[in-house]
Every structure is written in structure tokens, then in C-alpha cells.
N, C-alpha and C positions, 0 to 999 in steps of 0.2 A: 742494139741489145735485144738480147730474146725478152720476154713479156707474155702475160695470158690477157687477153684482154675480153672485157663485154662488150661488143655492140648494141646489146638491146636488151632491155629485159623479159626475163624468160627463155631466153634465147641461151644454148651452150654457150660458156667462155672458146676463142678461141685461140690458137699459138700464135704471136704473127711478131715480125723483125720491123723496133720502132728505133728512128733517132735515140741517139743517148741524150738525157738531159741535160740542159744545160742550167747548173745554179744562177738564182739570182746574187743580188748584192749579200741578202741577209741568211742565205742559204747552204746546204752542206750538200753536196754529192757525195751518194754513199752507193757502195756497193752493200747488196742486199745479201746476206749471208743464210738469214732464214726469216718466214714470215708467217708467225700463227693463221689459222683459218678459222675465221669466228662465226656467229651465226647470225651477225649483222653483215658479213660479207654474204652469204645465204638470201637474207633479208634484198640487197638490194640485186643478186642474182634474177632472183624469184618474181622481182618488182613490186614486192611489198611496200619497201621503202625508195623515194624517189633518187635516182642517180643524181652527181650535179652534171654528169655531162657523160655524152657517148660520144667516142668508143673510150669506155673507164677501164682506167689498171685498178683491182681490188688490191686490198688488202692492207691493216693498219696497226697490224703486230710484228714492228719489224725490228733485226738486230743486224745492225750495218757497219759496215764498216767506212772512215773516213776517207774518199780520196781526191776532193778538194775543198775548199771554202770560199763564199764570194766575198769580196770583197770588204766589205762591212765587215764583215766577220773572221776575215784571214788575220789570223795573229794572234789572236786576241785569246783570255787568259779560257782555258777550259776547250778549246776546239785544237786538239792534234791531228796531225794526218797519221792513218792508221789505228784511230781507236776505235772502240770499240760504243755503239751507243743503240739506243732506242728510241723507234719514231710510234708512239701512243696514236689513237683517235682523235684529240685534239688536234687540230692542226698548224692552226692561227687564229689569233682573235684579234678585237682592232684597238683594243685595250685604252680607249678611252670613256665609252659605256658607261653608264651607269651599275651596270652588272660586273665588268673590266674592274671598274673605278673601288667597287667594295667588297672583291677577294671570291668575285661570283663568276668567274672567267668561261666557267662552263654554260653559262646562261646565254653568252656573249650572241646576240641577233645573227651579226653579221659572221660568226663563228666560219674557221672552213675543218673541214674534214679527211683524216687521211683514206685513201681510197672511197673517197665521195665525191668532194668539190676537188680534193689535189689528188691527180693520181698515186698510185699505194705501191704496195710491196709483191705484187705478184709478177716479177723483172728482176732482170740480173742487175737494176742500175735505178736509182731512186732519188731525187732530190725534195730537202725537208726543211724546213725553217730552222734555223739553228736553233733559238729561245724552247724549242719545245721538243727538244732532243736530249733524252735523257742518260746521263753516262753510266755504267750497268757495272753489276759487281764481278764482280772476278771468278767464284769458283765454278759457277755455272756452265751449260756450255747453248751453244746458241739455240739449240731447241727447245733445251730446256727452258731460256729468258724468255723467248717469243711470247708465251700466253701468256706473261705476266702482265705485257705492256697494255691487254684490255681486260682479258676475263679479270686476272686478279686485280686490277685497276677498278673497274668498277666493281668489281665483288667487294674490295676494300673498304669503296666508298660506300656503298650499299651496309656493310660492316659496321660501319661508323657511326653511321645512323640509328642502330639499336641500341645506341648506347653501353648499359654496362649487363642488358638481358643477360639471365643465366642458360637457360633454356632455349635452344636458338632451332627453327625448323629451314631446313633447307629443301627447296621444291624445287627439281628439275635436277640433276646432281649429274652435272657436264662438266666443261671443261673450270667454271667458273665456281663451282661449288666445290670442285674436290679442291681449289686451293685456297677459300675461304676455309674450308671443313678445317685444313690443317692451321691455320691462323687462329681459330675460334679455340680447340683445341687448347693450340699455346696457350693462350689465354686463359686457359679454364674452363672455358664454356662447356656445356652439354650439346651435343649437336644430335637431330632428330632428321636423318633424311630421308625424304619421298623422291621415288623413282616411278618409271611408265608400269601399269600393269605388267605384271608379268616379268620383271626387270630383274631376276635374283641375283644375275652377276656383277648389275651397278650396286644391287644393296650390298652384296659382301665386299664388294669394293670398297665403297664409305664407309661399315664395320672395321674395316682393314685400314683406312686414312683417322679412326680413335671415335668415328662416329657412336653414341651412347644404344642409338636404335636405328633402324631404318625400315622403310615399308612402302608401299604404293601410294600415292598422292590423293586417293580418295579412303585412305584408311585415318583416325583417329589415331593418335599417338598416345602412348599409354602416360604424359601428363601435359597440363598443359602446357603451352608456349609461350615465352613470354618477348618472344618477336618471330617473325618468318619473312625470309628472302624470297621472294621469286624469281627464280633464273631463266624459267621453260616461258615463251611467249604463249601462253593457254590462260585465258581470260577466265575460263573458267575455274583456275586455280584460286582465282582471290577471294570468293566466299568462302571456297575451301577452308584457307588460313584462314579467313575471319573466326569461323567458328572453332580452329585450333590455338585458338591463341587467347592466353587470359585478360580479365579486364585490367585496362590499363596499356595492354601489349599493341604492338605494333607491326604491320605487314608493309613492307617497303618490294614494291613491283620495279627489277632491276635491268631491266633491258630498255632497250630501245622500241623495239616495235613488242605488242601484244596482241591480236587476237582480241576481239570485242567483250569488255566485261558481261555476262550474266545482268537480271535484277537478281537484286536478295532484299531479304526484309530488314528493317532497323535494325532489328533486336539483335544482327550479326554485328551491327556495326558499336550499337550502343555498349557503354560503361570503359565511354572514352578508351576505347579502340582506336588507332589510328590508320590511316590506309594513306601512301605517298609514294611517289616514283623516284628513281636518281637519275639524271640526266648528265651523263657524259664524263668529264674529270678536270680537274685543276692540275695545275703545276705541282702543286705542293701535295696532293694526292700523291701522286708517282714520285715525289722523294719522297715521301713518309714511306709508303709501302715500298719502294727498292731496296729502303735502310733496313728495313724490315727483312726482307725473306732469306737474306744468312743468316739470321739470327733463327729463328725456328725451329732449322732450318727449311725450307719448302723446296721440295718434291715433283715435279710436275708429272703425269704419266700422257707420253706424248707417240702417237702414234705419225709416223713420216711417209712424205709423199715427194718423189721429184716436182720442180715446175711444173712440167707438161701432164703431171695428173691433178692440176688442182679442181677441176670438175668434177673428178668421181670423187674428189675431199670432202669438194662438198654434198655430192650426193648421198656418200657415208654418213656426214654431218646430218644429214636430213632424216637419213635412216635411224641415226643412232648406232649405230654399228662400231664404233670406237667407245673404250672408257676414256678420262679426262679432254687429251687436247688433241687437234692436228697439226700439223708442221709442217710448212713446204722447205724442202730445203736444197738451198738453191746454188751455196758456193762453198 
């Protein structure tokens, strides 16, 4: 099978022709049809974040198609040959844990990871655990599902977390925030997005996804907030929102890797402010949110890349040079 693969980090991805995978017992062979490009593939490009193994297939927004099942899993009720499904970040868990044990799957130690520990979706040919393959709705089409399976996964859960805030501020407004923005929206909410200096054409973007305001991430928003997302890995964004955010509110930092917090003084943090991270996704995260995004409906604005460009994907990614999402798309 073709494949982009990293050798090393920091190092370009390269193209190179690997064995096809072979499923295990509990596993699905899929053909990869298309596979978001997120900024945790970035992340471990860059060697931010640590690889579980070189030479890694990236990538963990994937929409595949069925074309075998091992063993364990041949037959059995919900696995077709020829459907259509989603392999999320999560990857495996060992689901006996303590974490496992109490609905905490994403906490899970021994956790594995799609395009980290298992290789991912930047290949014409993919093998994924079947338990964590999520069956995908219908009207979509596959570029459009890809960025569900992370950005809006944890945007979701990151979502969740603010509870029922009316006033919601969104910091960084990529791929994971333009499909919160439109969630929050349905909802009701107010949404308030910060963009890079200089950003006019992400701000009229978010205006144009029902956003109430939008503005540069070192500006004040004209009220306050009574929660803020952080989607941009910039450490320095969290005092930011501390101080846009009323007492009581809460700043939930949504990504995986960040960028070194700042100090700040109390008085940012004080009158029961709250400041937390989300870390990764459940099972039941990704059925809530897939039941979800026909109903909205949700939108993705997705710009596409063949395989053999997923380097300058992410190089764009890193520029910011795309609004919403990237796509490789493969079959």
C-alpha cells in the first residue's frame, strides 16, 4: 500500500510502499477513504509530542471503508463488509483500570493512540480495533465526516464541560472551533471568537458560522464570558481568558499539547474561576456527538489535499493558511 510515513521527528514525512496490514483477531481492515489533518498530527511531526514508534503512519481522523474483519469480530452484529465507519484518537484501552472501570476510558494509562502507538490514516489501507470504530451518518460525505472524528470530538467534549454558559469565548478558531461555534449556536449560546492578530478573514468567517462577535485573542470582548475554550496550543492564552471570563466562569485548555503557561496573579484566577484541561475522548463522546451533527446540521469547511501532499497540509496547518479543516483524500 502507498503510506506517508515519519521517520523521525522533525524530519519531512515521507511517501514510501509498506506491507498491507494484516487485522488482528478483534480488528477491522479498512480502506482509508479520507483522513482529517489535525494539529496533534503537527504536534508529533514537529516532536513536540512523543511518537509511540518510528517509522509512524500519522493520522487519526479517519473515514474507512470495511474490507475485512478478524476473526473475533467477523459476523458479528454491527461490523459489515463495505461500511462505512470512523477510527477517532482513541485507539484501545485495556478496559479493566480503574479509569476503564468508571466511564473514564480516556484517562486509560495504558491507553493506545491512532497514529501514535497504532499506526493512522495517512495510507490507502488501515487496520483499527473494531470496539472503537464508529459507524458514521449518512448524508455527509467523507471529507466532510473526517474532522469530526477529533476536532469536533474533543471540541464536544471540551463543550461539555461549560456546562449550560451562555456566553461562550472561543480562542484559536480552526478546525475545531468552527464546528463547536456551529454546536454552541444550536444551542443557543453566544459565541465570542478570538483569532491570530491580524486574522480578518478567520473573524468574518466565525461572523458567518452565527458567531455574536469575534476579534484578536489579546483583545477584551465587549461582555464577559462565562466559559472559554482554548483550541490554539499558546500558553499564553490562558490568563488571557482568565481575565475574560466572569466570576464563577470557566476556561477549559483543549488540546493535547500547549506551549508553557505564563505566571499570572491570583486575582485572575480568584472568585472561583475555574481553569482544566480535556484529555482525549470516550466512546460515548463520539456517539453523542455523531447523533448529533445531522441534527444541527453541521457544516465542516474543509480544504483537500491528495496523500502525497500531506506535508505541505501540514505546513499550511502550521501557517494557518486554511479556514476550518484539512482532508487528505485518499480513495
Amino acid at each position: 500500500m502507498r503510506a506517508i510515513v515519519l521517520d523521525s521527528p522533525g524530519q519531512p514525512l515521507r511517501a514510501a510502499e509498506l506491507p498491507d496490514p494484516v487485522p488482528g483477531p478483534g480488528d477491522l481492515l479498512l480502506r482509508v477513504r479520507a483522513c482529517g489533518v489535525c494539529r496533534t498530527d503537527l504536534h508529533l511531526r514537529d516532536g513536540e509530542l512523543p511518537a509511540g514508534h518510528t517509522p509512524l503512519v500519522l493520522g487519526h481522523q479517519i473515514v474507512g471503508e470495511v474490507l475485512a474483519a478478524g476473526a473475533e469480530v467477523a459476523g458479528t452484529r454491527g461490523v459489515q463488509l463495505g461500511a462505512r465507519v470512523g477510527v477517532p484518537w482513541l485507539g484501545w484501552t485495556c478496559g479493566e483500570c480503574r479509569y476503564c472501570t468508571s466511564g473514564r476510558e480516556n484517562l486509560c494509562a495504558r491507553a493506545q493512540f491512532t497514529g501514535c502507538d497504532r499506526d493512522g490514516g495517512y495510507a490507502e489501507l488501515t487496520v483499527a480495533d473494531a470496539r472503537f470504530c464508529f459507524p458514521l451518518p449518512g448524508p455527509l460525505s467523507d471529507e466532510q465526516l473526517a474532522p469530526l472524528l477529533c476536532a469536533g470530538l474533543i471540541g464536544y467534549r471540551a463543550l461539555q464541560m461549560t456546562g449550560d454558559a451562555q456566553r461562550l469565548g472561543l480562542y484559536g478558531f480552526g478546525s475545531a472551533a468552527h464546528l463547536i461555534c456551529q454546536v454552541a449556536v444550536h444551542e443557543g449560546r453566544e459565541v465570542f471568537a478570538f483569532t491570530r492578530e491580524g486574522d480578518r478573514a478567520g473573524q468574518r468567517f466565525a461572523r458567518g458560522l452565527g458567531a455574536t462577535w469575534a476579534g484578536t485573542s489579546t483583545q477584551r470582548p465587549p461582555e464577559e464570558l462565562d466559559a472559554a475554550l482554548i483550541f490554539a496550543p499558546v500558553g499564553a492564552l490562558v490568563p488571557l481568558a482568565l481575565r475574560a471570563v466572569a466570576r464563577g466562569g470557566s476556561v477549559i485548555c483543549a488540546g493535547i499539547h500547549m506551549s508553557d503557561i505564563p505566571s499570572f496573579p491570583y486575582a485572575d484566577l480568584w472568585g472561583e474561576r475555574t481553569l482544566r484541561s480535556v484529555a482525549n475522548l470516550t466512546r460515548q463522546d463520539g456517539e453523542a456527538f455523531l447523533a448529533l451533527a445531522p441534527r444541527v446540521p453541521l457544516r465542516t469547511q474543509v480544504t483537500s489535499y491528495p496523500l502525497d501532499a500531506a506535508e505541505q497540509a501540514l505546513a499550511d496547518l502550521r501557517a494557518g493558511a486554511f479556514e476550518g479543516a484539512a482532508v487528505l483524500q485518499i480513495a
